[in-house]
VMD Tcl script that draws the C-alpha trace (Angstrom):
set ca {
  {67.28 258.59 -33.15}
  {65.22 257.56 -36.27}
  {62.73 255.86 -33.72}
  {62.18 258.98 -31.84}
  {60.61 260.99 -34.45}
  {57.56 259.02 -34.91}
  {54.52 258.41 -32.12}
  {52.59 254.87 -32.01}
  {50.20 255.84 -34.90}
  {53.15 256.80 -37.00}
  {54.26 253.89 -36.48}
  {51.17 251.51 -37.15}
  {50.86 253.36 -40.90}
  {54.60 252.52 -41.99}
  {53.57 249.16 -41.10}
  {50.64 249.30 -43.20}
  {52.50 250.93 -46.07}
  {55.51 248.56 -45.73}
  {53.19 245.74 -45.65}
  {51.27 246.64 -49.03}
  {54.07 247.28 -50.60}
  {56.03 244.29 -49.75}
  {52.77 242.40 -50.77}
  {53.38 244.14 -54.31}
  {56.76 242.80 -54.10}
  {56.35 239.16 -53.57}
  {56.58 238.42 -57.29}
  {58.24 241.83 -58.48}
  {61.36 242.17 -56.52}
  {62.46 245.97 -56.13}
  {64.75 248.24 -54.56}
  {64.41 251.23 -52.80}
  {67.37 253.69 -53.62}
  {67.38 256.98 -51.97}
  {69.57 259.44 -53.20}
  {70.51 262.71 -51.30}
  {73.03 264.88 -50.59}
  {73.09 269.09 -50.19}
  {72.74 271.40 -53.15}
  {75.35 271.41 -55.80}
  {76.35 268.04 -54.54}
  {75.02 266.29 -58.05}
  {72.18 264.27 -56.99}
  {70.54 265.14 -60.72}
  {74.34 263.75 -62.51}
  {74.84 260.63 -60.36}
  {71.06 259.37 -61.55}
  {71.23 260.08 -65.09}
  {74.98 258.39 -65.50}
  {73.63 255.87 -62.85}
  {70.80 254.94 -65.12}
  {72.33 255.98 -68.64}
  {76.09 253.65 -67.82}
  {73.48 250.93 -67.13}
  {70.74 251.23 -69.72}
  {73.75 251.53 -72.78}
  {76.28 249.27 -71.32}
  {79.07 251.79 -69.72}
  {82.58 250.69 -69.03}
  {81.73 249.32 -64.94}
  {84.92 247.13 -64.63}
  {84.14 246.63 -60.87}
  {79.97 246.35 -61.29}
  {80.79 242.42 -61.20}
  {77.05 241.61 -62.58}
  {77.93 243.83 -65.95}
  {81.35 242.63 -66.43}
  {80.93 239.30 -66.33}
  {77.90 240.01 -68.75}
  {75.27 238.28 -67.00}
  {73.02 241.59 -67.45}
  {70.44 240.78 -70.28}
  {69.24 244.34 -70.28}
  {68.05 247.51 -68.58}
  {65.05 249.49 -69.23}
  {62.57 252.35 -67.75}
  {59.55 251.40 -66.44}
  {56.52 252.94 -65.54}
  {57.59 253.75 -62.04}
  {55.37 252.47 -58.71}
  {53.98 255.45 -56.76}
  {51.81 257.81 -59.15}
  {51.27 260.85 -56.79}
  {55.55 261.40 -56.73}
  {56.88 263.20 -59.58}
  {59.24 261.21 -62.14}
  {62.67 262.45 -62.46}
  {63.05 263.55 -65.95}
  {65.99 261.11 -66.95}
  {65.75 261.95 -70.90}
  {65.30 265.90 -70.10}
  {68.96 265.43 -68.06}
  {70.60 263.53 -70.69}
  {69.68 265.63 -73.19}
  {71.40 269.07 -71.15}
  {74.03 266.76 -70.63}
  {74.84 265.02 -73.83}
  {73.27 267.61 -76.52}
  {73.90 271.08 -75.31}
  {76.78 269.57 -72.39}
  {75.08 271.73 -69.48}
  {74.68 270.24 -66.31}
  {70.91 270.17 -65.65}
  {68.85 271.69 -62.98}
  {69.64 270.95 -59.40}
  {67.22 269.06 -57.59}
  {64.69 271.28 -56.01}
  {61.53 268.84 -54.91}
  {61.50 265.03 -54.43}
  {61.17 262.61 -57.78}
  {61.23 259.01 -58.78}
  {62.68 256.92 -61.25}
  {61.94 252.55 -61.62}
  {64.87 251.22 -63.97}
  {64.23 247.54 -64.04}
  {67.01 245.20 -64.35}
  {67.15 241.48 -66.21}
  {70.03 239.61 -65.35}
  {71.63 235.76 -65.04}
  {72.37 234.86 -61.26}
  {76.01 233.94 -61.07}
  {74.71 230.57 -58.72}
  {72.81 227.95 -60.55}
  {70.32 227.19 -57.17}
  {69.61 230.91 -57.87}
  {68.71 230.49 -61.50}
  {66.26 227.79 -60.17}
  {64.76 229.96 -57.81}
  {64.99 233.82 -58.75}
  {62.88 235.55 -61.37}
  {66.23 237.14 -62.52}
  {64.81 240.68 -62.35}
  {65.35 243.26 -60.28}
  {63.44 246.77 -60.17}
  {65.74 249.78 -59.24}
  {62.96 252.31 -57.42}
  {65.77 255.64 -57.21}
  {63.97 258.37 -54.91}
  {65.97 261.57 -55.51}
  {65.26 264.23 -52.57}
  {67.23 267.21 -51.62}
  {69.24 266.91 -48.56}
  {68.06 270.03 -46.89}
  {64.41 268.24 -46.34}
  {66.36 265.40 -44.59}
  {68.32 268.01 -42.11}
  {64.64 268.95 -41.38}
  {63.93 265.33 -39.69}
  {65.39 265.71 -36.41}
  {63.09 268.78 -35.29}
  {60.82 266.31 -35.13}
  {62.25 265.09 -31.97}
  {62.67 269.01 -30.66}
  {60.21 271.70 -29.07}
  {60.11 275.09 -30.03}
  {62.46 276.00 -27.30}
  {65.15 273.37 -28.97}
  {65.21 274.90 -32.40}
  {65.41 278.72 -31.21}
  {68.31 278.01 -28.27}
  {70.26 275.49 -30.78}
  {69.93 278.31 -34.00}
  {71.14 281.29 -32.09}
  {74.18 278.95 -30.33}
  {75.43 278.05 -34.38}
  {74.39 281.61 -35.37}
  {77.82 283.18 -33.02}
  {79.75 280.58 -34.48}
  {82.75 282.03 -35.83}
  {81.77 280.82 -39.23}
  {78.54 282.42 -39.18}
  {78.49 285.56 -36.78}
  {78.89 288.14 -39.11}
  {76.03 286.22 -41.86}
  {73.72 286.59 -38.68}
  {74.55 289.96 -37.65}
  {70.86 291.66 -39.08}
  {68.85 288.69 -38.04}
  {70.09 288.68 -34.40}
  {69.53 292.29 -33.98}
  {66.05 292.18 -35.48}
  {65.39 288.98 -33.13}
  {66.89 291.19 -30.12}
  {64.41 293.96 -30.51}
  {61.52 291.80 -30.32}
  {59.40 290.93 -27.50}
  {58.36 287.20 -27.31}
  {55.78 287.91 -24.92}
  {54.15 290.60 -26.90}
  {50.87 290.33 -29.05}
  {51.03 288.42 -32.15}
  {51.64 290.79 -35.38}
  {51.98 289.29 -38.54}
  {54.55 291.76 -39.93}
  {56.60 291.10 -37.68}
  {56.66 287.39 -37.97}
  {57.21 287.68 -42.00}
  {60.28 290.06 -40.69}
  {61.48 287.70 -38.46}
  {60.87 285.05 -41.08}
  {62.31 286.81 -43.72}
  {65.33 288.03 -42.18}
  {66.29 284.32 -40.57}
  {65.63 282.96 -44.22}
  {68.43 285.68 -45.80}
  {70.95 284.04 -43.12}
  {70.55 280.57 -44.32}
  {70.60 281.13 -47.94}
  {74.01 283.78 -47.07}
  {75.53 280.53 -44.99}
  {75.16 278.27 -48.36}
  {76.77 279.75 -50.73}
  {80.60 278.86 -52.02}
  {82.27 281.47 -49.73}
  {81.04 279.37 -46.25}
  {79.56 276.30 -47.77}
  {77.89 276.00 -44.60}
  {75.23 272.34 -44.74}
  {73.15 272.17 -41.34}
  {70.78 274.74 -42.51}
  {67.35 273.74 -41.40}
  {64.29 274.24 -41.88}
  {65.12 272.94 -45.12}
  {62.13 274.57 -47.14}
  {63.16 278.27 -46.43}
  {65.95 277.15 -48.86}
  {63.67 275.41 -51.11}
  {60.04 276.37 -50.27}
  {58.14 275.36 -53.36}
  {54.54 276.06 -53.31}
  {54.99 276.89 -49.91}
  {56.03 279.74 -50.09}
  {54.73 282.56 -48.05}
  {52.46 280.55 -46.40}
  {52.10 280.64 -42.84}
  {53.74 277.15 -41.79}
  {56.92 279.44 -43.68}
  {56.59 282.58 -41.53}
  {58.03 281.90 -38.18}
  {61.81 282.34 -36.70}
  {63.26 281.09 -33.62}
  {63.31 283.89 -30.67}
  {65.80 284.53 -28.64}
  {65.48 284.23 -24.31}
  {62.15 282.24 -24.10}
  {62.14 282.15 -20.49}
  {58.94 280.88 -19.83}
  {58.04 277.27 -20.66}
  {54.44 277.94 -21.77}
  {53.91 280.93 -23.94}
  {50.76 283.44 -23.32}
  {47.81 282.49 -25.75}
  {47.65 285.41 -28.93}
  {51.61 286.16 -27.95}
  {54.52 286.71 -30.59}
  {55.75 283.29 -28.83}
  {53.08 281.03 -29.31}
  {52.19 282.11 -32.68}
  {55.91 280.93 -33.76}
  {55.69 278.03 -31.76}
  {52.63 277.05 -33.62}
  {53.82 277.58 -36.98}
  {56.30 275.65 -36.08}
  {54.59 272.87 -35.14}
  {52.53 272.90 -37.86}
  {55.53 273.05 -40.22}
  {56.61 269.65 -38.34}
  {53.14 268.15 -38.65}
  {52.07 269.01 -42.21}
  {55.57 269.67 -44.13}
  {58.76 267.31 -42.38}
  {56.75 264.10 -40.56}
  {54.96 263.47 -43.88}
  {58.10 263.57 -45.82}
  {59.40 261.23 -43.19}
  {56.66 258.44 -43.01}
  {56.00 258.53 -46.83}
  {59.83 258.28 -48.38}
  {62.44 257.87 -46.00}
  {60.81 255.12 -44.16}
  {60.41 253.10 -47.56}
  {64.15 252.76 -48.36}
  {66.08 249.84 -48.29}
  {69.71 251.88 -49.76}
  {70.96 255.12 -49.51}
  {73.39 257.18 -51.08}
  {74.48 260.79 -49.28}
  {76.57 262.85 -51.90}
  {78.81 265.73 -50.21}
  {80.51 268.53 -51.66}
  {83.94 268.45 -49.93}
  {85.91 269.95 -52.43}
  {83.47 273.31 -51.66}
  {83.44 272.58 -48.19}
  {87.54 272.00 -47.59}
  {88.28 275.66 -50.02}
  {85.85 277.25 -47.63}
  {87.98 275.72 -44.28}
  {87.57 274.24 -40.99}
  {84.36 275.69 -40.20}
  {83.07 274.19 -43.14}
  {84.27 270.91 -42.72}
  {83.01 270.69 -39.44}
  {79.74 272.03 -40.16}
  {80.09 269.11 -42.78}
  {80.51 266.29 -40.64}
  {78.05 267.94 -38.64}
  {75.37 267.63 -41.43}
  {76.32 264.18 -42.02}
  {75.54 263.34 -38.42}
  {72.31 264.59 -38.26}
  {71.32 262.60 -41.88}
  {72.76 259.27 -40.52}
  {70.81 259.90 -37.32}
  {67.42 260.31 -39.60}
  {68.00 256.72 -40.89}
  {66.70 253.32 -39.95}
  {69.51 251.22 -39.87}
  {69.68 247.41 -39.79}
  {69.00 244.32 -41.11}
  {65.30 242.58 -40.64}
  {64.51 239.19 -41.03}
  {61.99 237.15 -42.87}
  {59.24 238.38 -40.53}
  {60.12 241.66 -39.69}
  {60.49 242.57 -43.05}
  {57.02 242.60 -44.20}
  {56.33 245.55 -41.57}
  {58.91 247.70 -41.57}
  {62.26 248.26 -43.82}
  {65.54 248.95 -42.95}
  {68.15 250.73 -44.21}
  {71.53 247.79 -44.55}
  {73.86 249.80 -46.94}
  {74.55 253.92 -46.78}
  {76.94 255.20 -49.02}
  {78.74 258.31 -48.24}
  {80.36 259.82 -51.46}
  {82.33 262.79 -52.27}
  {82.04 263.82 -55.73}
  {83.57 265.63 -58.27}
  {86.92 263.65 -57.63}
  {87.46 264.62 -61.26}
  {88.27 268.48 -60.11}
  {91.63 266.89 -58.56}
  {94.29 264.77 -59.96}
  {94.32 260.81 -59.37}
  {97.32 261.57 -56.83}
  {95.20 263.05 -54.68}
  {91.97 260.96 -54.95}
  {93.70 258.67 -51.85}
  {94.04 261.86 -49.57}
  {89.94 262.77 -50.29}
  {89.04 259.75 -49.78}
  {90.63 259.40 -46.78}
  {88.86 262.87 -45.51}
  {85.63 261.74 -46.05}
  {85.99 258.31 -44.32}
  {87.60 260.44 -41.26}
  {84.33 262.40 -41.70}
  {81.52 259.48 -42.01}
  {83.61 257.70 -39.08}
  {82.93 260.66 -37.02}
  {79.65 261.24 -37.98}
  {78.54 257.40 -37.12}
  {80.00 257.39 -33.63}
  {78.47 260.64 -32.84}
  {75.02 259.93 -34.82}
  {75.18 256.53 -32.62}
  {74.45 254.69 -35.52}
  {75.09 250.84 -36.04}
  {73.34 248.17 -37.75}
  {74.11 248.91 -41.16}
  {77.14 248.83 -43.94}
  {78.60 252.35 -44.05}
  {81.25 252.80 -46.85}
  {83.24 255.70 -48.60}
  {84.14 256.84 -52.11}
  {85.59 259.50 -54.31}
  {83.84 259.18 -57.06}
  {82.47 261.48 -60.55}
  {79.50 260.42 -61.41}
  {80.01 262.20 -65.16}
  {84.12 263.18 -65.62}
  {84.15 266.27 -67.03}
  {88.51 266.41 -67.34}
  {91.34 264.53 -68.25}
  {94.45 264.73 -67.26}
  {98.06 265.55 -68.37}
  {101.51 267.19 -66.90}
  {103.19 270.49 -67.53}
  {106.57 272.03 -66.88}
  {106.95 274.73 -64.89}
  {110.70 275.35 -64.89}
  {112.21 272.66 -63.41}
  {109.33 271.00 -61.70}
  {106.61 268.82 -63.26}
  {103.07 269.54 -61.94}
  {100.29 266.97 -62.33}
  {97.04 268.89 -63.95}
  {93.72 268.22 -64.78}
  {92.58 269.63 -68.51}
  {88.95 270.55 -69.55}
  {86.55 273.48 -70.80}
  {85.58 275.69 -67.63}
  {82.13 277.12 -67.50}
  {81.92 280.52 -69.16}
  {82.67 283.06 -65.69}
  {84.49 281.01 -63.89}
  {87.60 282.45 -62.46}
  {91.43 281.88 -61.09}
  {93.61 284.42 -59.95}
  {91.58 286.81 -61.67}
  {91.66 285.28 -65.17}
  {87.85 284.55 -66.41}
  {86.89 281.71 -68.96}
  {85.26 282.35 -71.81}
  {83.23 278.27 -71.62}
  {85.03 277.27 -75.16}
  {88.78 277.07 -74.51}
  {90.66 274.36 -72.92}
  {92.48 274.32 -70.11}
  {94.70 272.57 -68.21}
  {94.71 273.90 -64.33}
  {97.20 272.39 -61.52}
  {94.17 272.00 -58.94}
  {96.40 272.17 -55.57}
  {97.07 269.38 -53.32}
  {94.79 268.03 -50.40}
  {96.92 268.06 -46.96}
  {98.41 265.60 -45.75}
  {97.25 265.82 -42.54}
  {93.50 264.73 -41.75}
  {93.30 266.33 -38.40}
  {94.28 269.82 -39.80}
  {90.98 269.84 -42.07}
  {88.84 269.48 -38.94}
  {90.55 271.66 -37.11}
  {88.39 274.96 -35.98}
  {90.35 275.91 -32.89}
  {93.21 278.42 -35.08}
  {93.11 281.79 -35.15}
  {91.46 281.59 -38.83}
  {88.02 279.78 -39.19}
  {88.06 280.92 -42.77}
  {91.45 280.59 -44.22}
  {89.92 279.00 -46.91}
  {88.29 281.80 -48.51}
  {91.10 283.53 -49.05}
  {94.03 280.83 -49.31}
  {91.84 277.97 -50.78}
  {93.65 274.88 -50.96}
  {92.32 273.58 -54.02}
  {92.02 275.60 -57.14}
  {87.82 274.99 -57.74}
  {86.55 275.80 -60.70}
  {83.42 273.73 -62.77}
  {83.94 272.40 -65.91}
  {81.54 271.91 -68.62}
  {80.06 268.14 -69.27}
  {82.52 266.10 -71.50}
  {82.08 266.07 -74.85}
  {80.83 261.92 -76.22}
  {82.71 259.84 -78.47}
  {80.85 258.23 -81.20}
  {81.14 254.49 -82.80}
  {82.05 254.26 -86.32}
  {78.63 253.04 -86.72}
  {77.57 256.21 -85.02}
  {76.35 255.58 -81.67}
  {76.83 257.58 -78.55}
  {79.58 255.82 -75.93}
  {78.07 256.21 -71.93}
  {78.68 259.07 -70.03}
  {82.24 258.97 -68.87}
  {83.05 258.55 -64.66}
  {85.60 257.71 -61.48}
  {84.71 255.40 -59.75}
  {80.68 255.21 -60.43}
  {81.06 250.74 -61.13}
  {82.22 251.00 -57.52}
  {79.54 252.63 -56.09}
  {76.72 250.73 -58.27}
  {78.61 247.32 -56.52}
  {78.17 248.54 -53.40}
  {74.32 249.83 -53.96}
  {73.02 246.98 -56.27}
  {75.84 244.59 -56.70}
  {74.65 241.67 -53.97}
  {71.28 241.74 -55.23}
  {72.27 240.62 -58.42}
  {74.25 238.10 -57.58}
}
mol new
graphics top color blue
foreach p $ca { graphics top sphere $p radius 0.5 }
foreach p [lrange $ca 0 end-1] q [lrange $ca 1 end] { graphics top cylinder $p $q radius 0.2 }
display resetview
């Protein structure tokens, strides 16, 4: 699909670019890590323990290159592309290790170059290879990405497609106000610009009502009335789709054609940019999910979910180049799908979550049609916030998980205070895959009222300290396994 969201000149400037910066390369080697995922997912806490477990030496018993110590060091550099914010790496770690707050979501797109200097486990390669690797991580909020395929769709597309998810049974009642506000309009009558900021307004209350914990809904575009930045309020932001746009070409100074406009100019100056300047420049991707959110909230959810995660993998340029190919345009060989937060459940159930989310990215690839590149699954916590223990209860021992909650956080009425431990029995994941998926019962949102899994957020663990004084890394599940998978061949 990726290939269908760019015309001929689109395509002759990623050439360019990729061909500069490939030039660049010849004597630098980098790599191009994109990291994304929806809000709350922990884009921010995968980087920082990504880049803090490798600049002080974390415990990464399956990172092969670290534990067989051929890693000479890690450092920040000053990172490649100057018009891109930098992500704030010391700013996180502080909230994280100081005051143990989970920093800021992200909320605009950012960069980070860690550089890596290692010893090649072949002795040809130690010959041949610079034994350095720069780690370019571009952290960019998954709602921008869900943006990508309108480029691909008309006007017409986006309305007919938003009002046939808005009387989904997950989302009919959220979308009550906005469809009854769209149903009094007239498309064919004269453009009025408070109407369009109602319109506008009312469709942007609907999205923001499908994301939070109670639906956990993910496709949700246009991405920016979520996160408009300094956007907001201007005109490429005031449109909605319309409902029964009967006629093909709208009348010039109409209600119609001053959405479809906006519209287009919201695909020509806000997503295709986006598109040809970062996602077009990455050679590995990570997509964090939220399924512990997603599987309390039920079915509808989870296949709103897997829905998400079709539409991202369908944004992608999958494949491997060769020698040739590679100097004009870059491909995307590994994608990591990972559900975090596996530290909310108990090990027992890690297997079961796992499973879930390889049923989902499965899915998602066959329906995304996407081949040509490495797609793999993990449960993982990037920073593990619990531990865990066993309690009696009577006669039966339940497995729990034991940390601080944040301060407001609630089960079965009880709120914490943010100070006290607690252990918590978390629930178990079904057994049964299909059952997850499964929309088509009488209840699309059992979840919200019978969640499966007891979800509540911890507070950031507190670090050990050496004798000598110094801070131990950030503590994680599973976070060697997914640097292997991202980085590992590449410093081989």
């Amino acid at each position: 699909m990726a290939s269908s969201l760019t015309t001929f000149t689109d395509e002759a400037k990623i050439a360019l670019d990729t061909l500069s910066g490939r030039a660049t390369g010849l004597f630098s080697p980098s790599l191009r890590l994109g990291v994304t995922g929806l809000s709350r997912a922990g884009k921010t806490v995968f980087i920082s323990a990504f880049v803090h477990n490798l600049l002080h030496g974390g415990r990464l018993p399956l990172f092969a290159a670290q534990k067989s110590g051929r890693i000479a060091r890690a450092f920040l550099e000053e990172q490649p592309d100057d018009a891109v914010p930098r992500f704030q790496y010391e700013d996180h770690i502080a909230a994280l290790v100081n005051d143990r707050l989970w920093p800021d979501s992200t909320r605009a797109i950012s960069e980070l170059r860690l550089t890596i200097e290692y010893e090649s486990a072949s002795g040809w390669s130690r010959m041949f290879s610079s034994g350095r690797l720069s780690v370019d991580i571009v952290d960019y909020p998954g709602e921008w990405l869900l943006d990508l395929p309108l480029l691909g769709k008309s006007y017409g597309d986006f309305s007919r497609e938003a009002f046939e998810m808005a009387v989904l049974p997950v989302r009919v009642d959220l979308s009550q106000e906005w469809r009854a506000l769209s149903a009094a309009v007239d498309p064919k009558a004269d453009a009025d610009e408070m109407t369009a900021r109602r319109l506008a307004e009312s469709f942007a209350a609907y999205l923001k009502a499908c994301k939070l914990d109670e639906r956990a809904l993910s496709t949700l575009p246009p991405g920016r009335f979520l996160m408009p930045g300094d956007l907001e309020g201007s005109p490429a932001l005031t449109f909605a789709p319309l409902p029964d746009l009967s006629e093909r070409r709208a009348r010039s100074g109409s209600l119609q054609a001053m959405m479809e406009r906006r519209y287009e100019a919201y695909k020509t100056h806000v997503v295709k940019p986006f598109f040809r300047e970062h996602i077009t420049r990455l050679d590995r991707q990570i997509v964090l999910i939220d399924a512990l959110q997603a599987l309390n909230a039920g079915p509808g959810a989870m296949a709103d979910l897997e829905r998400a995660v079709t539409e991202i993998l369908a944004c992608f340029r999958p494949g491997r180049g060769n020698f040739l190919t590679d100097f004009f345009s870059r491909r995307i060989d590994r994608i990591l799908v990972a559900a975090t937060k596996a530290d909310h459940l108990h090990h027992e159930s890690h297997d079961r979550l796992q499973a879930i989310v390889r049923r989902l990215a499965d899915r998602a690839v066959a329906r995304a049609n996407f081949t040509g590149a490495h797609v793999d699954v993990v449960a993982l916590a990037a920073v593990r916030a619990t531990r865990e223990g066993t309690v009696k209860q009577g006669r039966e021992t339940l497995p729990v998980i034991i940390g601080i909650p944040l301060k407001g956080e609630r089960i079965n009425g009880e709120a914490f205070d943010g100070k006290t431990e607690t252990a918590i029995f978390p629930g178990d994941l079904p057994e049964k895959i299909d059952a997850v998926f499964d929309v088509s019962g009488p209840d699309h949102r059992q979840g919200v009222d019978d969640p499966a899994i007891r979800f509540v957020r911890f507070r950031p663990p507190k670090l050990e300290r050496t004798a000598e004084g110094v801070t131990l890394s950030l503590p994680h599940i599973r976070l060697d396994r997914a640097l292997q998978f991202l980085i590992g061949d590449h410093l081989a």
